[in-house]
KEPA-247474 format. One line per field, with one value per atom (N, C-alpha, C, O): x, y, z; atom name. Coordinates in steps of 0.02 Angstrom, whole numbers, plus 50000, padded with zeros to 5 digits. Each point is the difference from the previous one (the first is absolute). Layout:
# residues N
u <- c(X | ...)
v <- c(Y | ...)
w <- c(Z | ...)
a <- c(CA | ...)
//
This chain:
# residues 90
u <- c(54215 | 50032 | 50055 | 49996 | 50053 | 50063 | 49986 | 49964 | 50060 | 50007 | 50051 | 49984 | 50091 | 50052 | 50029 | 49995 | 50042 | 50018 | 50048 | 49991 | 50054 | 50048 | 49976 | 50029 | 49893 | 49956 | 49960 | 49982 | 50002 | 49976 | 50030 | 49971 | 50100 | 50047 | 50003 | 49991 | 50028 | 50019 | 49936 | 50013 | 49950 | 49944 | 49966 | 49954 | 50080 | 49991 | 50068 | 49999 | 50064 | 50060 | 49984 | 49996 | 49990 | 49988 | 49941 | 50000 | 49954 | 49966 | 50030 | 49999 | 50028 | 50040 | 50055 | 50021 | 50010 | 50059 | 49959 | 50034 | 49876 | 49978 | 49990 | 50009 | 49969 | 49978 | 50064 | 49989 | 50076 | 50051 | 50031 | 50039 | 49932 | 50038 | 49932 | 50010 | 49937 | 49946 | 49992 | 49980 | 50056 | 50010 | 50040 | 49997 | 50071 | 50070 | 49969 | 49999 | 49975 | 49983 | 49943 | 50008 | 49953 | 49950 | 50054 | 50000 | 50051 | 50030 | 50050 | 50028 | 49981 | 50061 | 49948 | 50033 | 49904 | 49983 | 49946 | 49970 | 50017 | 50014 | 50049 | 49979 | 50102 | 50049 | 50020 | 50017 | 49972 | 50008 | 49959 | 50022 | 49896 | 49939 | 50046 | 50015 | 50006 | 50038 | 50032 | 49980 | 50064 | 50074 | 49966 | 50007 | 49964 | 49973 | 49941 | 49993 | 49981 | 49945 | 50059 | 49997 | 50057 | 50056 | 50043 | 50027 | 49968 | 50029 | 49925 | 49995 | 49967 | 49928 | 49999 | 49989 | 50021 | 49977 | 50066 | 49990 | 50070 | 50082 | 50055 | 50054 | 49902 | 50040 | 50061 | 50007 | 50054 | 50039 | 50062 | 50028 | 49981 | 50005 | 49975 | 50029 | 49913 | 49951 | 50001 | 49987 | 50029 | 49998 | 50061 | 49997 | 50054 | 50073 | 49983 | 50007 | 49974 | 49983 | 49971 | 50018 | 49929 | 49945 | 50040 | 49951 | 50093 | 50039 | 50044 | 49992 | 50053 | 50052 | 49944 | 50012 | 49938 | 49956 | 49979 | 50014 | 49947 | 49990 | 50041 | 49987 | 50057 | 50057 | 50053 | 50031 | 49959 | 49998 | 49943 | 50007 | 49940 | 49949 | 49985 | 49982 | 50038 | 49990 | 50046 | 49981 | 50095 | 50056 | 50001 | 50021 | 49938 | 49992 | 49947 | 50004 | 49951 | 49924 | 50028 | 49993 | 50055 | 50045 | 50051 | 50016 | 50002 | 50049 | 49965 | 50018 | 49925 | 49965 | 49959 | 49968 | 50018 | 49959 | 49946 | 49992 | 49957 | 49961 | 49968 | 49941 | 50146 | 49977 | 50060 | 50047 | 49957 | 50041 | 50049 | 49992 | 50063 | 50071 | 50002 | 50033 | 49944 | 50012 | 49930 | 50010 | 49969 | 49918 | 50006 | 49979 | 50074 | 50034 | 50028 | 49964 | 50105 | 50027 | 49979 | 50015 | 49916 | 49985 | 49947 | 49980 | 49994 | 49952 | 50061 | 49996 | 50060 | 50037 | 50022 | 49983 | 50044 | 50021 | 49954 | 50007 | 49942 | 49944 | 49989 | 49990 | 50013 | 49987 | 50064 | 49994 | 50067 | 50048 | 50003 | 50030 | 49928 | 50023 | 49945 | 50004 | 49949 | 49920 | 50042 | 49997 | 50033 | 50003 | 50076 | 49992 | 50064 | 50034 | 49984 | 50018 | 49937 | 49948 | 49969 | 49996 | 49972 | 49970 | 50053 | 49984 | 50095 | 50031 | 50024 | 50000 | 50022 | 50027 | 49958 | 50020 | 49904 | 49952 | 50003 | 49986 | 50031 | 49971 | 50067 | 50015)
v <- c(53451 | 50066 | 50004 | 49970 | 50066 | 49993 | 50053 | 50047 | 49949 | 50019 | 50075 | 50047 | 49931 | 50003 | 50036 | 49983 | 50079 | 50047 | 49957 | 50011 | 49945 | 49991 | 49949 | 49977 | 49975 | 49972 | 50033 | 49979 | 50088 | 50024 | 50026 | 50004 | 50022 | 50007 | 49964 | 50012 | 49927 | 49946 | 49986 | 49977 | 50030 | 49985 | 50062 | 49998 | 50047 | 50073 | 49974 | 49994 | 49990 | 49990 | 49958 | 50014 | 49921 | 49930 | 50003 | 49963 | 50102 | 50009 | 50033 | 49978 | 50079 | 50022 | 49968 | 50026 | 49917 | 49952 | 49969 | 49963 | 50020 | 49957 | 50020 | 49969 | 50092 | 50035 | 50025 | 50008 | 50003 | 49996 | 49924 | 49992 | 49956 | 49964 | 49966 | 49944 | 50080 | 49979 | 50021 | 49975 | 50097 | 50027 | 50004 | 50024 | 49951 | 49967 | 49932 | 49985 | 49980 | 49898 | 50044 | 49982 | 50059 | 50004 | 50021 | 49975 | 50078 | 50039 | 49929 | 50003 | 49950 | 49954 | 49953 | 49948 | 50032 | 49958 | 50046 | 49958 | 50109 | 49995 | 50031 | 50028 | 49967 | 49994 | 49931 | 49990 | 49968 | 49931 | 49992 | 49980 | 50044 | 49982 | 50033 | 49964 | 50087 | 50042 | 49958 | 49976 | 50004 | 49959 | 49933 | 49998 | 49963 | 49957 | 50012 | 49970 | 50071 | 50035 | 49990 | 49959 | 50091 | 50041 | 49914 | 49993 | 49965 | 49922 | 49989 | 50024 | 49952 | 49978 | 50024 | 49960 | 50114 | 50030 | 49976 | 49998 | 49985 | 50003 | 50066 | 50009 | 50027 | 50070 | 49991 | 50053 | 49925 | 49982 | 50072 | 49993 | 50054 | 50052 | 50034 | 50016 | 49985 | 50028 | 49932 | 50008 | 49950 | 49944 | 50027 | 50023 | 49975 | 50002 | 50073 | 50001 | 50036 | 50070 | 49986 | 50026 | 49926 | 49988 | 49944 | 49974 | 49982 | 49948 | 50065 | 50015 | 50021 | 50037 | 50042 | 49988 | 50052 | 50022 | 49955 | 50014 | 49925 | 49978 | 49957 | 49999 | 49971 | 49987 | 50048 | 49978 | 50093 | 50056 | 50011 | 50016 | 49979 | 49995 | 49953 | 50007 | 49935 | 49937 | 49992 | 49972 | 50058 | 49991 | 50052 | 49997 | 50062 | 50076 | 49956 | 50003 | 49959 | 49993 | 49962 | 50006 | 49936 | 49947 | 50036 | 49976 | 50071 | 50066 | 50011 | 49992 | 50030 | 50027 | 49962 | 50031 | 49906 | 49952 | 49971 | 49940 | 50101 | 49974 | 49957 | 49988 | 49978 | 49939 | 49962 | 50035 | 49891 | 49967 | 50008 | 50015 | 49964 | 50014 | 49941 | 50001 | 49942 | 49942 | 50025 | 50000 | 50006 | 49997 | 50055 | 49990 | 50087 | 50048 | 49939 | 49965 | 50014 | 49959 | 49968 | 50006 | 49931 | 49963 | 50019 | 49956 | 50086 | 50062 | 50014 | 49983 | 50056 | 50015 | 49952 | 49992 | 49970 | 49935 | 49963 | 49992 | 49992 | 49968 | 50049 | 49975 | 50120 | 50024 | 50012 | 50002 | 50005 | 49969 | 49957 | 50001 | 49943 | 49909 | 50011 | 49983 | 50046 | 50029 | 50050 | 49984 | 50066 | 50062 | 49943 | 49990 | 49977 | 49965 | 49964 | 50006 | 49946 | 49950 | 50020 | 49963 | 50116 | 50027 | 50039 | 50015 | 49988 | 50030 | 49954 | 50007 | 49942 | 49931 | 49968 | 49974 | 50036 | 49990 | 50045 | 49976 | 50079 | 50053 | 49971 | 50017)
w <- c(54758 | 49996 | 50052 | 50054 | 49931 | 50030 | 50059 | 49985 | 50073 | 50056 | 50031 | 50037 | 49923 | 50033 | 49944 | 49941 | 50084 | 49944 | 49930 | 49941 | 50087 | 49938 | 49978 | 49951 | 50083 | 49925 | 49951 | 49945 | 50091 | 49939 | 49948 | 49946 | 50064 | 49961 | 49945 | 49940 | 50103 | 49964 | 49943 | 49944 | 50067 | 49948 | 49952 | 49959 | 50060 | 49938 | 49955 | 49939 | 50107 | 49957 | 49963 | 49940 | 50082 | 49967 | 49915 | 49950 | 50068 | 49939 | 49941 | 49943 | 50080 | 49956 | 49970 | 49948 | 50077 | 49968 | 49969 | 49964 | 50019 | 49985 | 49920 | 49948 | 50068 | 49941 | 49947 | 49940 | 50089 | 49961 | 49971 | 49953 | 50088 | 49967 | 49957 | 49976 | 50016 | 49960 | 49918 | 49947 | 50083 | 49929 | 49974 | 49943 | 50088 | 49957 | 49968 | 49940 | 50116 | 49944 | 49929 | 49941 | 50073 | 49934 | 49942 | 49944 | 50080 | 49943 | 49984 | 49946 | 50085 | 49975 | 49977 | 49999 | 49980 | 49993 | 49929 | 49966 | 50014 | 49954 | 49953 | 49950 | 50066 | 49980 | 49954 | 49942 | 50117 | 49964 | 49939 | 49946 | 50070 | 49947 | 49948 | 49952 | 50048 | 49931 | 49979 | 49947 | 50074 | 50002 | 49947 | 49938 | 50094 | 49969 | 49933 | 49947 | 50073 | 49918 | 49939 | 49955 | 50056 | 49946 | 49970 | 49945 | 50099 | 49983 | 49959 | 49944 | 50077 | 49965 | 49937 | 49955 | 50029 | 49939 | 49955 | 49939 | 50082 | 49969 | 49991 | 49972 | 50065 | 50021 | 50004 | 50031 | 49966 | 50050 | 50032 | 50054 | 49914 | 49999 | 50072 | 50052 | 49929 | 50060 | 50079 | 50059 | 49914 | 50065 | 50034 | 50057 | 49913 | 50009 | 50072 | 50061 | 49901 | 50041 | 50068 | 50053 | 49938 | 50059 | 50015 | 50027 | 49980 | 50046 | 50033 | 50059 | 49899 | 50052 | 50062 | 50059 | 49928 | 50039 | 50057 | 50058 | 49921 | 50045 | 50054 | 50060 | 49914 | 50030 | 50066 | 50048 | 49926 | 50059 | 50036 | 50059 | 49918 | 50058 | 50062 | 50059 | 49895 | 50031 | 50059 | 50052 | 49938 | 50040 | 50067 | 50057 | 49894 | 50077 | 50041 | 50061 | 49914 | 50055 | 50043 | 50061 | 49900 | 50060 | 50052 | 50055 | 49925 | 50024 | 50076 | 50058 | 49908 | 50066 | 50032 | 50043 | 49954 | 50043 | 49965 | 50007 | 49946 | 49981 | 49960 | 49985 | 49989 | 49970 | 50031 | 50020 | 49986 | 50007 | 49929 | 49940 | 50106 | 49935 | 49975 | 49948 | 50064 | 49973 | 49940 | 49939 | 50070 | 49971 | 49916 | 49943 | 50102 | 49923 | 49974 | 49963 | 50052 | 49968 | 49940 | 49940 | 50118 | 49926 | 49968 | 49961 | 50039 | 49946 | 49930 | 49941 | 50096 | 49943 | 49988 | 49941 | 50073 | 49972 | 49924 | 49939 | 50123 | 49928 | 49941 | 49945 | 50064 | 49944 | 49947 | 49939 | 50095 | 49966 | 49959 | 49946 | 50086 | 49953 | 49947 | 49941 | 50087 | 49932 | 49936 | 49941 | 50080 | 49945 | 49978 | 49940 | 50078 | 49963 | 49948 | 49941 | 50091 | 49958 | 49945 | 49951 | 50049 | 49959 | 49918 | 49943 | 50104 | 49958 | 49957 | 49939 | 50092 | 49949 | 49944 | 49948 | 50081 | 49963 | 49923 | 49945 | 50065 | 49929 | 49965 | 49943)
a <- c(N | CA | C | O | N | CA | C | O | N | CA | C | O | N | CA | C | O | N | CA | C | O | N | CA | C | O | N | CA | C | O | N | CA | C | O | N | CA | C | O | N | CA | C | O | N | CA | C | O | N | CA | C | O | N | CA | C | O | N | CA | C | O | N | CA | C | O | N | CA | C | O | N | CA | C | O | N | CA | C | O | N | CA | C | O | N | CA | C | O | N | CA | C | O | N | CA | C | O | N | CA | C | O | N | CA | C | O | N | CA | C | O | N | CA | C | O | N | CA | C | O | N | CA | C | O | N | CA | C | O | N | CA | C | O | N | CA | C | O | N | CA | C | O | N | CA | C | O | N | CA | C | O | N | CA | C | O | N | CA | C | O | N | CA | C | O | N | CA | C | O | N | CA | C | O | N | CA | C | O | N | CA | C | O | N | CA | C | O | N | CA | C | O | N | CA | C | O | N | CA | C | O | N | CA | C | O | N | CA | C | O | N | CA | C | O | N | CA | C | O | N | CA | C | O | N | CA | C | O | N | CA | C | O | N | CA | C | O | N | CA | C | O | N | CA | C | O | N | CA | C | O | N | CA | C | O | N | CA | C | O | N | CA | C | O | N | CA | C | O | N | CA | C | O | N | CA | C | O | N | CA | C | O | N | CA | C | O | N | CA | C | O | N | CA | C | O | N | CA | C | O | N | CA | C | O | N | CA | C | O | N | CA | C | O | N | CA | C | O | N | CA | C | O | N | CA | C | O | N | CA | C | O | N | CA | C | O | N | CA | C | O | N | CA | C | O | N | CA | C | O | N | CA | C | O | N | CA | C | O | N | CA | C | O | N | CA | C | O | N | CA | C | O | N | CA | C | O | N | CA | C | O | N | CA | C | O | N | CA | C | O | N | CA | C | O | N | CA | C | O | N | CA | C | O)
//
């Protein structure tokens, strides 16, 4: 247990960044699950929708720290090369 006024700070602050950035990765992770379901079924319509979505999500969380930007990148990247793949396909 912390001692010294600005560790305890630091560790009320540090929870609360924990819990915001816990519930940004769940809401982006099932964004993606969408993203990828709407490809699975041949939606592509509805994918198209859930790539532009997630693709802004993916880019604000890197925005703000809680995901690496290399990491948005190649998320959208790979779902890009998936919903392409899927369109050339039909």
């Amino acid at each position: 247990m912390a001692n010294i006024k600005s560790a305890k700070k630091r560790i009320s602050v540090i929870s609360k960044k924990t819990l915001i950035n816990r519930r940004v990765k769940n809401s982006l992770r099932v964004i993606l699950k969408n993203f990828y379901k709407a490809l699975e079924t041949g939606d592509l319509s509805t994918a198209k929708d859930k790539l532009a979505l997630a693709e802004k999500k993916l880019m604000q969380a890197a925005a703000k720290g809680t995901i690496h930007k290399n990491t948005a990148s190649r998320k959208v990247g790979r779902m890009t090369r998936a919903y392409n793949k899927a369109k050339a396909e039909e």
